[in-house]
Backbone as JSON Lines, residues from 0, in Angstrom:
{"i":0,"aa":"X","n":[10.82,-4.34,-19.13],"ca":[10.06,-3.14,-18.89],"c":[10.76,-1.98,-19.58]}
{"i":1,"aa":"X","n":[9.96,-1.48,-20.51],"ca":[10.18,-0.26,-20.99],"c":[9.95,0.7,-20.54]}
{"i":2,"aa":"X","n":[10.47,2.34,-20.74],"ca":[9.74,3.5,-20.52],"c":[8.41,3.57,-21.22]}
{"i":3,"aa":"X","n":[8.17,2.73,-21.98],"ca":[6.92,3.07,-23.23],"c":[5.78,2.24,-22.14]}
{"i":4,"aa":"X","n":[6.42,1.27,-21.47],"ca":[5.53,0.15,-20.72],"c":[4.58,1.51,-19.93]}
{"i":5,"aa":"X","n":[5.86,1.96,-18.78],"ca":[5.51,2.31,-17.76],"c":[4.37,3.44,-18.19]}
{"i":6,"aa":"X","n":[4.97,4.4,-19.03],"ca":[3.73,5.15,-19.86],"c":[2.17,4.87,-20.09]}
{"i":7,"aa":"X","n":[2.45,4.06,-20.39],"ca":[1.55,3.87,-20.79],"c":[0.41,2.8,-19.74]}
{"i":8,"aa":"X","n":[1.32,2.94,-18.36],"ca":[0.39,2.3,-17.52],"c":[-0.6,3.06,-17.12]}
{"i":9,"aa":"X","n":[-1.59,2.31,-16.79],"ca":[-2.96,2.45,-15.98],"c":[-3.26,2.34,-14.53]}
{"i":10,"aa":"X","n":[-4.25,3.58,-14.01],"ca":[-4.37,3.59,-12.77],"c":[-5.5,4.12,-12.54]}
{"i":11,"aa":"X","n":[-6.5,3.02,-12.42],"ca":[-7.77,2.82,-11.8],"c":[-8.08,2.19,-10.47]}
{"i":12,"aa":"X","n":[-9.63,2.81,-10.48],"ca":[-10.22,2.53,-9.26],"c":[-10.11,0.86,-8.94]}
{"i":13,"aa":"X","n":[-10.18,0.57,-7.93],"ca":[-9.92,-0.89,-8.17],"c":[-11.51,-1.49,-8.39]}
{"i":14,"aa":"X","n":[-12.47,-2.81,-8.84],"ca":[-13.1,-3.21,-9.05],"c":[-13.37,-4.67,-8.67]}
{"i":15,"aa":"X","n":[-14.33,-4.98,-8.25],"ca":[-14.7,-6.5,-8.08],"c":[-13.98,-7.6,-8.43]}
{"i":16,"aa":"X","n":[-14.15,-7.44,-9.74],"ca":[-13.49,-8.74,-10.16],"c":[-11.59,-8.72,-10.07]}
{"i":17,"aa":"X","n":[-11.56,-7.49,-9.61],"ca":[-10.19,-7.68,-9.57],"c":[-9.41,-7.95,-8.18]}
{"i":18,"aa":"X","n":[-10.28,-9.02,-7.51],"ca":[-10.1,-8.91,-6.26],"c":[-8.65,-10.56,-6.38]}
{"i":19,"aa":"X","n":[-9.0,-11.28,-7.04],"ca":[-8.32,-12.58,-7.36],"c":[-6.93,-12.13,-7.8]}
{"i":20,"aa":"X","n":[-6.43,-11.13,-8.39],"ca":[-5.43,-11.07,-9.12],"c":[-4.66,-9.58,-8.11]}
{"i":21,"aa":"X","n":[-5.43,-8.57,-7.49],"ca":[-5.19,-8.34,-5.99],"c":[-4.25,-9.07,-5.22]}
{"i":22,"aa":"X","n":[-5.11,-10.36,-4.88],"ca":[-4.97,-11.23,-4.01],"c":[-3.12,-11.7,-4.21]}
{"i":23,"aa":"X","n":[-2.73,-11.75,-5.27],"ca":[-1.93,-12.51,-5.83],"c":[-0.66,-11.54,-5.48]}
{"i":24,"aa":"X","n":[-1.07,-10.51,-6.24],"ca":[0.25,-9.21,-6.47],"c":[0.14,-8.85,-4.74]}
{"i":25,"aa":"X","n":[-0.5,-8.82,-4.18],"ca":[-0.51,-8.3,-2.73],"c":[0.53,-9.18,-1.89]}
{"i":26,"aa":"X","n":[0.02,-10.37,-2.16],"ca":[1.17,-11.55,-1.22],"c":[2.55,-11.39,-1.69]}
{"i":27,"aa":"X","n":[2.92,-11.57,-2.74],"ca":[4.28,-10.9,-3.99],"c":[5.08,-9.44,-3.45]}
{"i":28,"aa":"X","n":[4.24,-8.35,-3.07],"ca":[4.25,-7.36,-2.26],"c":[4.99,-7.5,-0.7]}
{"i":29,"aa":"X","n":[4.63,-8.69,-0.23],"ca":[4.34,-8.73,0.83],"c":[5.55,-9.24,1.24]}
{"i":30,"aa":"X","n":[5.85,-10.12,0.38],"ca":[7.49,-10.93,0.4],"c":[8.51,-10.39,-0.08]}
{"i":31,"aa":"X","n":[7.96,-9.26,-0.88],"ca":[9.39,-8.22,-1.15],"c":[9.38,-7.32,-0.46]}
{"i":32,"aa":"X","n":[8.31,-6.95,0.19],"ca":[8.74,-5.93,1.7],"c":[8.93,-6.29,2.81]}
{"i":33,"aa":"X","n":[8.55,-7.47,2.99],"ca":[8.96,-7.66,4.05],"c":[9.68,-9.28,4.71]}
{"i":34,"aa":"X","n":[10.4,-9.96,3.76],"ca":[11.4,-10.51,3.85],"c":[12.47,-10.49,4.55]}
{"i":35,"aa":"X","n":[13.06,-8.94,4.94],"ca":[14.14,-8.86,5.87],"c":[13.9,-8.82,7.0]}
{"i":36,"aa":"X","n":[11.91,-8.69,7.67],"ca":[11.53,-8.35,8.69],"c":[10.74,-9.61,9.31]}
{"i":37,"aa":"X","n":[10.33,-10.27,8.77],"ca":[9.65,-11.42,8.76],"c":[9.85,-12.51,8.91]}
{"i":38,"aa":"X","n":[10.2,-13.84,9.11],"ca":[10.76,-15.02,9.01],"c":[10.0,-15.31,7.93]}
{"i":39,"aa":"X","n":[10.73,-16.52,7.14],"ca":[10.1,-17.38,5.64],"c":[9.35,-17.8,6.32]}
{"i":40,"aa":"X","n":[9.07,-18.82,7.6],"ca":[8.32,-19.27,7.88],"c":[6.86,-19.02,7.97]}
{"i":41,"aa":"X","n":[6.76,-17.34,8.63],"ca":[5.65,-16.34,8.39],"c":[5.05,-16.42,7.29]}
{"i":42,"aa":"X","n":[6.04,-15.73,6.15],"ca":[5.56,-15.65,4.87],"c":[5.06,-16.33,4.44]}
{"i":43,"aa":"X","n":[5.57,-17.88,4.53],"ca":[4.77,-18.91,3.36],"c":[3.65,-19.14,4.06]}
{"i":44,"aa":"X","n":[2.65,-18.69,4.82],"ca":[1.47,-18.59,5.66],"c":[0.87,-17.69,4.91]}
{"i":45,"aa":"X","n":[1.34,-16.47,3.94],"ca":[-0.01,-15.61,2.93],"c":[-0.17,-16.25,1.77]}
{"i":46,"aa":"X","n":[-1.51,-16.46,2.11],"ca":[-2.12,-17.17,1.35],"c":[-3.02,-15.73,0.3]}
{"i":47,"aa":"X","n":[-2.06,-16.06,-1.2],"ca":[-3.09,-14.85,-2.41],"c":[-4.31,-15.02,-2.32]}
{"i":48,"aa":"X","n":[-5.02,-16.54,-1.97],"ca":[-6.57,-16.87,-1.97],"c":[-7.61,-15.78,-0.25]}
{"i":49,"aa":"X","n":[-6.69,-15.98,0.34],"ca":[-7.15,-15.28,1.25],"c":[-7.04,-13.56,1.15]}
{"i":50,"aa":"X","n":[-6.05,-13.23,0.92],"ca":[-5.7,-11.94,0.7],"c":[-6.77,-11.59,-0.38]}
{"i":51,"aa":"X","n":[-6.95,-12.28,-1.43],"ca":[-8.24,-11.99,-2.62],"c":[-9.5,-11.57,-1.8]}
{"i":52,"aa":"X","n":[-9.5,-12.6,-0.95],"ca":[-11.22,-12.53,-0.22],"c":[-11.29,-10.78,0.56]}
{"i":53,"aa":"X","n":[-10.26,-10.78,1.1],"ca":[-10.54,-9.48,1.88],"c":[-10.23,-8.37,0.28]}
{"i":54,"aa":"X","n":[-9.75,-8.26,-0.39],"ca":[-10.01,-7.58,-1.67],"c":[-11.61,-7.36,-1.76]}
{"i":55,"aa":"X","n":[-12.52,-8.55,-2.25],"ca":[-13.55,-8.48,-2.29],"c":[-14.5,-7.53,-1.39]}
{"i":56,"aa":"X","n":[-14.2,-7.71,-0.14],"ca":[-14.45,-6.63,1.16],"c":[-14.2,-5.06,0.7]}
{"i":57,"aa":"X","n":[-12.84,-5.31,0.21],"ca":[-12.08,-4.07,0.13],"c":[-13.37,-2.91,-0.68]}
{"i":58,"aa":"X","n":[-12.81,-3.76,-1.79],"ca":[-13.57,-3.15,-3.61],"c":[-14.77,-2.35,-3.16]}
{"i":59,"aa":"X","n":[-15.51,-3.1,-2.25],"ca":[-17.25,-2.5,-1.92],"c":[-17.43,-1.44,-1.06]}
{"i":60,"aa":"X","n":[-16.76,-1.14,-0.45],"ca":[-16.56,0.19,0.32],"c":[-17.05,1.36,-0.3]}
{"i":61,"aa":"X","n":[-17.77,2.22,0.75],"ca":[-18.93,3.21,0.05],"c":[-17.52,4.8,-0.7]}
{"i":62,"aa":"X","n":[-18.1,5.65,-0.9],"ca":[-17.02,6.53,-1.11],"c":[-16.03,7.2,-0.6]}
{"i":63,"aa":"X","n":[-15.76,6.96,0.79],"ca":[-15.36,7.49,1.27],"c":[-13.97,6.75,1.06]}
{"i":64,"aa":"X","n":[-14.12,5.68,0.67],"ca":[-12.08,5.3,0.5],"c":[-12.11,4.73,-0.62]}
{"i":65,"aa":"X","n":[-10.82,5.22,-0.85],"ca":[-10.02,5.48,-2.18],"c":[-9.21,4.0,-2.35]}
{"i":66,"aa":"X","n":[-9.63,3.53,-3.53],"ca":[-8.96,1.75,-3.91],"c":[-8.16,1.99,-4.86]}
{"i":67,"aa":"X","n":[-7.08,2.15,-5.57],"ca":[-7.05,2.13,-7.15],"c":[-6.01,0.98,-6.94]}
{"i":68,"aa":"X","n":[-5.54,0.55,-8.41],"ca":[-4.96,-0.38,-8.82],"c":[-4.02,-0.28,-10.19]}
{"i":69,"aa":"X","n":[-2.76,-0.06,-10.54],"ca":[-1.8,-0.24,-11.25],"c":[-1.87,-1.23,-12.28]}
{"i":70,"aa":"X","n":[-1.88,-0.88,-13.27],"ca":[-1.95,-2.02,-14.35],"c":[-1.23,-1.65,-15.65]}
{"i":71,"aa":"X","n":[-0.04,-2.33,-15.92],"ca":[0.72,-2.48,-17.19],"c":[0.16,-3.8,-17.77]}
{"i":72,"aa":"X","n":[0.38,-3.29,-18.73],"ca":[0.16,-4.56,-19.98],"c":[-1.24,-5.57,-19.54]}
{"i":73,"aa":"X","n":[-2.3,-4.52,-18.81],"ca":[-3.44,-5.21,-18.36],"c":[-3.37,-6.28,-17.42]}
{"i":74,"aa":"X","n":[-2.02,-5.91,-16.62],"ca":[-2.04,-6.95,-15.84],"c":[-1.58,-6.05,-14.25]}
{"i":75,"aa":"X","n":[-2.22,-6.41,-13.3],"ca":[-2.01,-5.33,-11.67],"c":[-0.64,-5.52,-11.66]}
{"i":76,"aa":"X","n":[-0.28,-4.64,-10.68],"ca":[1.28,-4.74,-10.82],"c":[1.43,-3.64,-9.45]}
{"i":77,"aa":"X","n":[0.27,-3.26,-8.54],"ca":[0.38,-2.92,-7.26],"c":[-0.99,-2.21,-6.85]}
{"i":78,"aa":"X","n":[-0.92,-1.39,-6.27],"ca":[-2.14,-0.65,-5.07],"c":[-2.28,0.11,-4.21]}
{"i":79,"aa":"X","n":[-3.08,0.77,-3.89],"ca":[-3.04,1.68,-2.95],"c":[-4.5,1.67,-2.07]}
{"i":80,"aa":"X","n":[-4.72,2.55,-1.38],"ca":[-6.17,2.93,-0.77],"c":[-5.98,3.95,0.77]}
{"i":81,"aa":"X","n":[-6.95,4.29,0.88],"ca":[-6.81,5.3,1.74],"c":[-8.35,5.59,1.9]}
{"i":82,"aa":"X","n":[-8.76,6.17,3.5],"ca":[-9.94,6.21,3.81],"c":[-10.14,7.03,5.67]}
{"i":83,"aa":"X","n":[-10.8,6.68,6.12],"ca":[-11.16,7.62,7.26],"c":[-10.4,7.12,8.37]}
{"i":84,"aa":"X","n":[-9.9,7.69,9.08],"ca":[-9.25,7.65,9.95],"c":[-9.4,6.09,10.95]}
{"i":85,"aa":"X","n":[-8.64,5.39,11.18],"ca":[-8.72,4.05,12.24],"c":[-8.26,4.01,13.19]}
{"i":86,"aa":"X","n":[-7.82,4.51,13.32],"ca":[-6.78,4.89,15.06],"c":[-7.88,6.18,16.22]}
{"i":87,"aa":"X","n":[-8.1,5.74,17.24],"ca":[-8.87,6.33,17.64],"c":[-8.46,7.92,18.55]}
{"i":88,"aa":"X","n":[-7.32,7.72,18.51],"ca":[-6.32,8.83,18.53],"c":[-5.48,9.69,17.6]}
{"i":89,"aa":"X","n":[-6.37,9.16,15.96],"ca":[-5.76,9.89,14.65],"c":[-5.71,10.92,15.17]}
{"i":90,"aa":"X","n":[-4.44,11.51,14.24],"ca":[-4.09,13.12,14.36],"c":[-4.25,13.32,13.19]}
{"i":91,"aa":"X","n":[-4.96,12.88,11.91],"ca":[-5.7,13.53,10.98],"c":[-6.89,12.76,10.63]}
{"i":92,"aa":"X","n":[-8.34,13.34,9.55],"ca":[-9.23,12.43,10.07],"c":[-9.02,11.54,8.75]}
{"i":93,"aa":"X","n":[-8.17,11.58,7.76],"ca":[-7.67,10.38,7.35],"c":[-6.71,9.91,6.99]}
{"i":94,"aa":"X","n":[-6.65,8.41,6.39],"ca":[-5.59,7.82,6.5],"c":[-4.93,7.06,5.0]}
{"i":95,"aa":"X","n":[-3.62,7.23,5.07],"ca":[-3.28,6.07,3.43],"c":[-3.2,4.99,4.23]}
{"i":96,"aa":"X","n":[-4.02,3.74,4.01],"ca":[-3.39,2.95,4.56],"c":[-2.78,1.58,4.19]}
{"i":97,"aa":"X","n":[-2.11,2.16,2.58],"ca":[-1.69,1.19,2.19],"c":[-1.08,0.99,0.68]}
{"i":98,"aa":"X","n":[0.23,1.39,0.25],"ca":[0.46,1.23,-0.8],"c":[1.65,0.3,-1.8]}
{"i":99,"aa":"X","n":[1.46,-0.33,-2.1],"ca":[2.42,-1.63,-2.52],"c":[2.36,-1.89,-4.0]}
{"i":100,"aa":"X","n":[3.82,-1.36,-4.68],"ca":[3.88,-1.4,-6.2],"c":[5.16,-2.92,-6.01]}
{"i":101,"aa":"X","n":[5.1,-3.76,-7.21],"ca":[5.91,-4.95,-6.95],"c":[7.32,-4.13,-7.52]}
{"i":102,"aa":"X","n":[8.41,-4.76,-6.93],"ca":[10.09,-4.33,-6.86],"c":[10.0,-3.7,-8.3]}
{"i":103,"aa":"X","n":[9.46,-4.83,-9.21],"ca":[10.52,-4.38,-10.64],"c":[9.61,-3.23,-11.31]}
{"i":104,"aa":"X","n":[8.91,-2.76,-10.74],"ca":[8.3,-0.9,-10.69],"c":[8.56,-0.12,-9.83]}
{"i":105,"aa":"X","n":[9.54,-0.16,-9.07],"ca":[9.84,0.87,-8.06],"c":[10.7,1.79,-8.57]}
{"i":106,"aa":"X","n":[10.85,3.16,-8.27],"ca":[11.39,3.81,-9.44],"c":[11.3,4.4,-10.47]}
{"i":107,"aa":"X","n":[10.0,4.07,-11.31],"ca":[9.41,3.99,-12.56],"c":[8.41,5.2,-12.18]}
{"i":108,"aa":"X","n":[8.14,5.91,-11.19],"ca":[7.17,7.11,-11.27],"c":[5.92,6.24,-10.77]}
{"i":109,"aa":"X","n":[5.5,5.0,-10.82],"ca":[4.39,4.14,-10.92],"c":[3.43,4.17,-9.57]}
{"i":110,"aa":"X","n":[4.32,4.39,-8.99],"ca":[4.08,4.47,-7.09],"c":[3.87,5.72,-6.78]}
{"i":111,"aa":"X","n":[4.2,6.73,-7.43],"ca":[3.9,8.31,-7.64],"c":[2.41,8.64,-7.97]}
{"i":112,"aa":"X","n":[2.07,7.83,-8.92],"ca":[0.69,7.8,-9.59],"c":[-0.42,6.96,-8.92]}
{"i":113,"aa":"X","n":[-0.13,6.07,-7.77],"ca":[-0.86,5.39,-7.06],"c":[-1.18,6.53,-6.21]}
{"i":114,"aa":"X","n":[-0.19,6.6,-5.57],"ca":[-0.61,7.97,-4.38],"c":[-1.61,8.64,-4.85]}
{"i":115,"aa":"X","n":[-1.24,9.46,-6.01],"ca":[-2.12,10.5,-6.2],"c":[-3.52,9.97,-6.14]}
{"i":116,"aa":"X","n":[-3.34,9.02,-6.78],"ca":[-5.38,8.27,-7.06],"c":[-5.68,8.41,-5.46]}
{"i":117,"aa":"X","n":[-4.66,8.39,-4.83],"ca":[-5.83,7.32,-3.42],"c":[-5.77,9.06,-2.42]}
{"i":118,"aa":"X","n":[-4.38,9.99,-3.22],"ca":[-4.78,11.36,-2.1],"c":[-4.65,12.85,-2.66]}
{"i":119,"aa":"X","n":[-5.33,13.38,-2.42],"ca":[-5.34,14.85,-2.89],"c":[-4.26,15.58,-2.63]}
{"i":120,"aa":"X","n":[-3.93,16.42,-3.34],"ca":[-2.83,17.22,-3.44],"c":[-2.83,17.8,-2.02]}
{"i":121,"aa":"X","n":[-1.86,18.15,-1.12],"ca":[-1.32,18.75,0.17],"c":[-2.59,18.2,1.23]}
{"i":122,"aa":"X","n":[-3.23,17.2,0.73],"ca":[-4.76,16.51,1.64],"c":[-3.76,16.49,2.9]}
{"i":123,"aa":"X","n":[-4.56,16.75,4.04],"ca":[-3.58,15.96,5.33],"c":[-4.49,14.84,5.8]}
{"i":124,"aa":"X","n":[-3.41,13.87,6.33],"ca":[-3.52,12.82,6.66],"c":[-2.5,12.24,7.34]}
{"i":125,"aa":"X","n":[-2.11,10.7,7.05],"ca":[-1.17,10.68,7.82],"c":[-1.32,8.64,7.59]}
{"i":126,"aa":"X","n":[0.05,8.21,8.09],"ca":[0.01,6.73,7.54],"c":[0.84,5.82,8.88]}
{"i":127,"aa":"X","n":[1.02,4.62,8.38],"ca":[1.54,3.63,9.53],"c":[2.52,3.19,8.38]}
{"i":128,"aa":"X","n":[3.91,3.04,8.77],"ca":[5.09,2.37,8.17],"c":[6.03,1.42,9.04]}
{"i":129,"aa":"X","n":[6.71,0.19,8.06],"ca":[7.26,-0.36,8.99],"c":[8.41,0.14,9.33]}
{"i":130,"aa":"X","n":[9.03,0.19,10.4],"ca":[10.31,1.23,11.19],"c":[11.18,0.73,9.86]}
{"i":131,"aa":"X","n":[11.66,-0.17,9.81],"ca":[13.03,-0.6,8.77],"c":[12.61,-0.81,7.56]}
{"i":132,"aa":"X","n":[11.92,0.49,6.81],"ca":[11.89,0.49,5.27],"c":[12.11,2.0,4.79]}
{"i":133,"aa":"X","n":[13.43,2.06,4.62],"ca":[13.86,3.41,4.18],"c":[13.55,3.63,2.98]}
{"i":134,"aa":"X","n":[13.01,3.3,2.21],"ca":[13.04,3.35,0.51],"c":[11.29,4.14,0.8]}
{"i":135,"aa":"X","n":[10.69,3.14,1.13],"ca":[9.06,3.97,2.09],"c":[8.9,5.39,2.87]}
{"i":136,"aa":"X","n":[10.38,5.54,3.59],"ca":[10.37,6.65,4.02],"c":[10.37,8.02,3.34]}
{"i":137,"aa":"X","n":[11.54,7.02,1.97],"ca":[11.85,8.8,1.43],"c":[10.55,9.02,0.8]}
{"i":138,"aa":"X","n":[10.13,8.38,0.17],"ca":[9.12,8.75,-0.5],"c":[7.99,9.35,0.35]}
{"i":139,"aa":"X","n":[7.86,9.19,1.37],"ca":[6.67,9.76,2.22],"c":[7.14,10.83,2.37]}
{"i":140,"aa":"X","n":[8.65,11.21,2.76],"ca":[9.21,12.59,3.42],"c":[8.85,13.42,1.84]}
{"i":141,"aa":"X","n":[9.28,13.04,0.64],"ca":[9.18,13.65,-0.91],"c":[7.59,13.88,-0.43]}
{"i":142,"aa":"X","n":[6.89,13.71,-0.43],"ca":[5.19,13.93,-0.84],"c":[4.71,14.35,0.57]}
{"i":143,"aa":"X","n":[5.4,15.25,1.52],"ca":[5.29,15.97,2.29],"c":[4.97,15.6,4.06]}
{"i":144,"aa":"X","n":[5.51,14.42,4.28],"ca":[5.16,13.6,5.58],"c":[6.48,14.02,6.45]}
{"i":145,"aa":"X","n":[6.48,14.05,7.18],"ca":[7.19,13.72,8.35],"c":[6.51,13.03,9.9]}
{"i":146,"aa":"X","n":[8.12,12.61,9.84],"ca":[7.5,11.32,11.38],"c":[6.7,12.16,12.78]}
{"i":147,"aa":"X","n":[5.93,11.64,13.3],"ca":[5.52,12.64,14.33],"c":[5.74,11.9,15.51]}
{"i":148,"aa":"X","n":[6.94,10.67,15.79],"ca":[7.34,10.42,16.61],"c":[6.48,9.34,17.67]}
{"i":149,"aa":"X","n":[5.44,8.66,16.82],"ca":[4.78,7.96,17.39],"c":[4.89,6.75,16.71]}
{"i":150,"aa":"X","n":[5.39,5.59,17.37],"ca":[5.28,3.97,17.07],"c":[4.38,3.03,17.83]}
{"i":151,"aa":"X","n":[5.04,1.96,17.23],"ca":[3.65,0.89,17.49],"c":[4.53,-0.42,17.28]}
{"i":152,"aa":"X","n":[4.32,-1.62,18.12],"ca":[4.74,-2.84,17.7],"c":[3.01,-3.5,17.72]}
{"i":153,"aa":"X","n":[3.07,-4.23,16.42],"ca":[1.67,-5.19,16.36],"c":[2.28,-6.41,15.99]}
{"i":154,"aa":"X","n":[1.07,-7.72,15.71],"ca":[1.41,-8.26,15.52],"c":[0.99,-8.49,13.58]}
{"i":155,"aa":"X","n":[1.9,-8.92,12.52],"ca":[2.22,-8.99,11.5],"c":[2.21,-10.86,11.16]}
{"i":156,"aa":"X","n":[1.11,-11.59,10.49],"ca":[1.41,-12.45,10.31],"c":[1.91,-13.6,11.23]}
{"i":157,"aa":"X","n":[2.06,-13.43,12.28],"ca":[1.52,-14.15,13.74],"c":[3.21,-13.93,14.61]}
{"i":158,"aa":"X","n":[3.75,-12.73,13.92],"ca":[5.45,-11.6,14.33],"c":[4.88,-10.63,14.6]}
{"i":159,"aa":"X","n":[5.86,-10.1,15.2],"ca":[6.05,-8.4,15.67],"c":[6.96,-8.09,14.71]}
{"i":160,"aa":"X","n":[5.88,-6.44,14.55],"ca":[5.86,-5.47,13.81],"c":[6.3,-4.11,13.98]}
{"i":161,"aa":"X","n":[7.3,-3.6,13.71],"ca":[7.35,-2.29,14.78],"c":[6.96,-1.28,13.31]}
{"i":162,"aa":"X","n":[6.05,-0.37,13.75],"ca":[5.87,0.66,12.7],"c":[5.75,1.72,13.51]}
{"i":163,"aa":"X","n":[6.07,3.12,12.35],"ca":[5.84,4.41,12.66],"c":[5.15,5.31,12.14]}
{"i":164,"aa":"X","n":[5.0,6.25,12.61],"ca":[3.55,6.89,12.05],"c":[4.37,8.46,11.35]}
{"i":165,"aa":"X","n":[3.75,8.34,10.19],"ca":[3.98,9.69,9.27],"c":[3.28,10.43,9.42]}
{"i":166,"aa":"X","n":[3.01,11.91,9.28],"ca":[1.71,13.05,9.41],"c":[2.1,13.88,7.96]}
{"i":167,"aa":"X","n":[1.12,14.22,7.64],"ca":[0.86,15.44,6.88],"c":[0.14,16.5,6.91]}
């Protein structure tokens, strides 16, 4: 990976057919974030074919939420989206709820440029993170979040999950 790569990456809306190759980089995502939190055993249970299908779901969503998709060298390489509030106690009425660039782009500005697609400049809103990912944090605190002191344990892949909630 070059600086010329990263440049010259792309960041579009996400689309239909790109629900298969989604599917793929999402699970990849999934094992580099959450590997230290997860058992292997968990993990080798995401299935990219399944994760694709709910892509498909994803993609069709009317305007109100924001899909885009990362692409170097025409190939995905992470994601984002964001949309109306899901928590029925939101404290804003929307939400990011979800952004995942793979390891060997972290750093690269690449994850900077996802955000923006999926949120408006000083937009408030507000997100769900997992408690033990500091690298997630700073970047939320950089683009104007702070914790508002509310968590959550769910269940993650058939584990507990402890996450916390950011505001903007």
């Amino acid at each position: 990976m070059t600086p010329e790569t990263i440049a010259d990456a792309v960041v579009r809306p996400v689309r239909d057919v790109d629900a298969e190759a989604l599917g793929r980089v999402h699970a990849q995502c999934w094992h580099e974030t959450y590997d230290h939190l997860i058992s292997a055993a968990a993990l080798e249970r995401v299935s990219p074919k399944r994760l694709g299908e709910l892509w498909t779901h994803w993609a069709a969503q009317g305007p109100d939420f924001r899909m885009s998709a990362a692409l170097v060298s025409g190939e995905i390489v992470g994601f984002v989206g964001s949309g109306p509030a899901r928590d029925r106690d939101a404290p804003r009425a929307r939400e990011l709820y979800f952004i995942y660039l793979l390891d060997t782009y972290h750093g690269t500005g690449l994850g900077q440029r996802l955000f923006d697609a999926a949120v408006d400049a000083g937009e408030p809103l507000y997100l769900w993170v997992a408690d033990d990912n500091p690298r997630a944090h700073r970047f939320y605190v950089r683009n104007g979040f702070a914790l508002d002191g509310a968590t959550h344990t769910e269940p993650f892949l058939g584990e507990m999950l402890t996450e916390v909630r950011f505001v903007r």
